[in-house]
C-alpha positions in Angstrom: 32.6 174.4 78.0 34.9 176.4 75.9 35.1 176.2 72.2 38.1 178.8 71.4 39.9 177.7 68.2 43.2 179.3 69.1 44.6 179.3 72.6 46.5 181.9 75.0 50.1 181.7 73.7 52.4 184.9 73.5 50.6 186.2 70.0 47.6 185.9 70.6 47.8 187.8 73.8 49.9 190.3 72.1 46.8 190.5 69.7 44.4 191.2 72.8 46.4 193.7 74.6 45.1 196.3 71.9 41.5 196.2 73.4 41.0 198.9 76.4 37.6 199.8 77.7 38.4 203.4 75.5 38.4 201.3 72.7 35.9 198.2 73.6 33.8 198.7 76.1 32.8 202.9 75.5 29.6 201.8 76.0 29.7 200.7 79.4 32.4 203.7 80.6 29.3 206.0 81.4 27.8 202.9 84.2 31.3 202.2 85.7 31.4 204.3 89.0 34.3 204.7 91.7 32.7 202.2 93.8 31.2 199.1 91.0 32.0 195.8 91.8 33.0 194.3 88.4 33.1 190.9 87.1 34.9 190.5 83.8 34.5 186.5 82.3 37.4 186.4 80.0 40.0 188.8 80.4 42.7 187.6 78.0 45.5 190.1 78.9 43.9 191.4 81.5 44.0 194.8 79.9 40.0 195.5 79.5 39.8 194.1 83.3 42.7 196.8 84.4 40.9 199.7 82.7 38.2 198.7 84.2 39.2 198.5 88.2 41.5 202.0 87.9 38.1 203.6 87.0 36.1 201.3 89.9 39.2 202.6 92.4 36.9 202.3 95.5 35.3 198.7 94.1 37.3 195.9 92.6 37.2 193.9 89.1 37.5 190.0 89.6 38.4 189.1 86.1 37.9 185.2 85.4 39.4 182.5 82.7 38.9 179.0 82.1 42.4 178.2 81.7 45.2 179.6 83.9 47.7 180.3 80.5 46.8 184.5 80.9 46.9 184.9 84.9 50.5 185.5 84.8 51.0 188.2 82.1 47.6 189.7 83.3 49.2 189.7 86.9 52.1 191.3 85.6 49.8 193.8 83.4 48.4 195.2 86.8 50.9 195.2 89.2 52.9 197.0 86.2 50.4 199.8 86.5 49.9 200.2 90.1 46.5 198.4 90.0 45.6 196.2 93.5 41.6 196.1 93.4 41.6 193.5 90.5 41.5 190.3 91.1 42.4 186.8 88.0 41.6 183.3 88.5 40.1 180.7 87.1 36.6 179.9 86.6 33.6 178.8 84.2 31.2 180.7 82.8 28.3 178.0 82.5 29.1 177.9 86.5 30.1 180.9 88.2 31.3 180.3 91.7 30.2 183.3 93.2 26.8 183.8 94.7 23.7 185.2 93.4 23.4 189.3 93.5 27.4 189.7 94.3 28.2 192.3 91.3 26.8 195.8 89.9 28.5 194.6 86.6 28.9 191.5 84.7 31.0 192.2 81.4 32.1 189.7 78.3 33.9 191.0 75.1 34.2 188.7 71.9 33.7 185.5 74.7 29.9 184.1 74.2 31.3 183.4 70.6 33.3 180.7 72.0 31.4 179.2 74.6 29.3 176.2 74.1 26.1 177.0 75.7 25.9 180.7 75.2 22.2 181.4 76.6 23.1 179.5 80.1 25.8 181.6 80.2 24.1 184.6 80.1 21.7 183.5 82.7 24.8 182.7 85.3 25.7 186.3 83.9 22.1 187.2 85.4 22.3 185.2 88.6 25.4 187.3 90.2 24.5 190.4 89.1 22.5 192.5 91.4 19.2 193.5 91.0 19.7 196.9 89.0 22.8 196.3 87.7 24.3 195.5 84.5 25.0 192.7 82.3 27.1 193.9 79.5 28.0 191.9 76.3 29.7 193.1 73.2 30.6 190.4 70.4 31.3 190.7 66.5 28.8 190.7 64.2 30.7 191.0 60.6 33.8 191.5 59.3 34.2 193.3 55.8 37.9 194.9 54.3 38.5 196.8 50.9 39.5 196.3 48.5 38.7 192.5 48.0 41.5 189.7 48.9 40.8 186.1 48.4 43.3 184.9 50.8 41.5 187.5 53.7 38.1 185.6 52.4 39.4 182.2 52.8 40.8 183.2 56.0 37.3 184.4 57.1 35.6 181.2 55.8 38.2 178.8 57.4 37.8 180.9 60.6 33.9 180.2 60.8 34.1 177.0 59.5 36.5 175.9 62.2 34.9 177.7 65.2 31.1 176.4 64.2 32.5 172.8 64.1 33.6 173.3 67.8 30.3 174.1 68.5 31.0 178.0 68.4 28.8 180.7 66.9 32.1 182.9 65.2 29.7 186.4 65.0 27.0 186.6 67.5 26.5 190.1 67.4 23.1 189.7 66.2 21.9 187.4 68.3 22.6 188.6 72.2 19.2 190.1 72.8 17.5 187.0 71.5 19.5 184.7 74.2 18.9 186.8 76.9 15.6 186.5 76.5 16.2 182.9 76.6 18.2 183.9 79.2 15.2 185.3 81.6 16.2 189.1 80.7 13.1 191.4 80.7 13.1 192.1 76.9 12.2 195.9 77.8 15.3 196.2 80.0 18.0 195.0 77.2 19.6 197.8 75.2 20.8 196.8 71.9 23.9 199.1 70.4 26.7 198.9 67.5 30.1 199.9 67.6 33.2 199.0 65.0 36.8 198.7 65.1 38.5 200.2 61.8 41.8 199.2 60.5 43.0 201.9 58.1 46.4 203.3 58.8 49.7 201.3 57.3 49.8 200.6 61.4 46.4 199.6 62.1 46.5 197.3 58.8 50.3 195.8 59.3 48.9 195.3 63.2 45.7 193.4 62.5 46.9 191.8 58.6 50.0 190.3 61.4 48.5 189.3 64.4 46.1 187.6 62.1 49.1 185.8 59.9 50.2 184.9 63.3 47.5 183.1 65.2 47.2 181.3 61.5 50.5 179.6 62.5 49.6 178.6 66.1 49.3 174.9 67.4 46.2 175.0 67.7 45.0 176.0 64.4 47.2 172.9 62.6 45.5 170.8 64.6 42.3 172.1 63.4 43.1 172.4 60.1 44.5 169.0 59.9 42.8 166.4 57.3 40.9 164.8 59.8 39.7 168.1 61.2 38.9 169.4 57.6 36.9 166.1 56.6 34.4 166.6 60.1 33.8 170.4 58.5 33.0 169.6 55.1 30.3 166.7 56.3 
């Protein structure tokens, strides 16, 4: 079951199209070879997934959603760059359709946050990737800014707030090696790493202050943010 707070409208994929695998999955870039056969849970804009396959060009990526509001734009993202081995459609995490030892990698970026039962997840994550290959997870852990803003806290607190009472866990960073274990993962095979995005430039800030501002006004956010909604987080 999905727990995202927000939903795929036009903004918020605007927001997403920003991450690459140069940018947000470098850690993984060294394991991708011409031939890896890629699962990608998650691909938003489909632009991570499209990295991914134009490095995999003698493998495919399979990128998967559980909602069909991105297929088109990711669709149109590939066939825009001359991508064919990648492949979108629908499909749940908690049950991955596929069967057991199909992939050499298994990749999620900022998804286990919003996914109700994170560790069973991760262990479909384990079933369909092949013995010797890769599970690969990167999720946030923090968020600070400089100098101080009280409406960026609020934000931030609102944010959590709404995402834990849908069950959510808003930064999991922290805790991925601890649910793979959960998971079945051989604690002495997981490799922990960090990595940060930094907002600095006018650009960068007017980009992530915006898309931010944006998502603030979405549908989906009034209804969470409704007096109903804000009663259930306070109890």
């Amino acid at each position: 079951m999905a727990v995202y707070i927000t939903d795929h409208s036009t903004p918020v994929l605007k927001t997403h199209s920003w991450r690459t695998a140069s940018n947000s999955a470098t850690y993984l870039l060294p394991h991708i070879t011409p031939t890896s056969k890629i699962l990608d849970i998650g691909y938003g804009p489909g632009s991570i997934s499209v990295d991914f396959a134009r490095r995999a060009n003698q493998g495919y990526v399979i990128g998967i959603e559980n909602v069909p509001d991105p297929l088109d734009q990711a669709r149109h993202l590939a066939a825009s760059q001359g991508v064919t081995n990648v492949d979108f459609r629908l499909g749940d995490i908690h049950a991955l359709e596929f069967p057991d030892n199909t992939f050499d990698i298994v990749h999620v970026h900022q998804v286990l946050q919003h996914v109700g039962d994170p560790v069973k997840a991760l262990g479909e994550m384990r079933r369909v990737v092949k013995e010797g290959g890769i599970v690969a997870a990167r999720e946030s852990a923090s968020m600070i800014w400089y100098p101080e803003n009280r409406g960026i806290d609020n934000w931030l607190e609102i944010s959590q707030r709404m995402g834990k009472a849908k069950g959510g866990n808003p930064h999991p960073g922290r805790y991925i090696h601890v649910w793979a274990e959960e998971a079945g993962f051989d604690r002495a095979k997981i490799r922990k790493s960090t990595g940060s995005w930094c907002f600095s430039s006018p650009e960068e800030r007017q980009y992530w202050g915006g898309s931010m501002g944006k998502e603030c006004g979405l549908q989906a956010w009034r209804r969470r943010l409704s007096r109903k909604g804000m009663r259930r987080m306070r109890n």
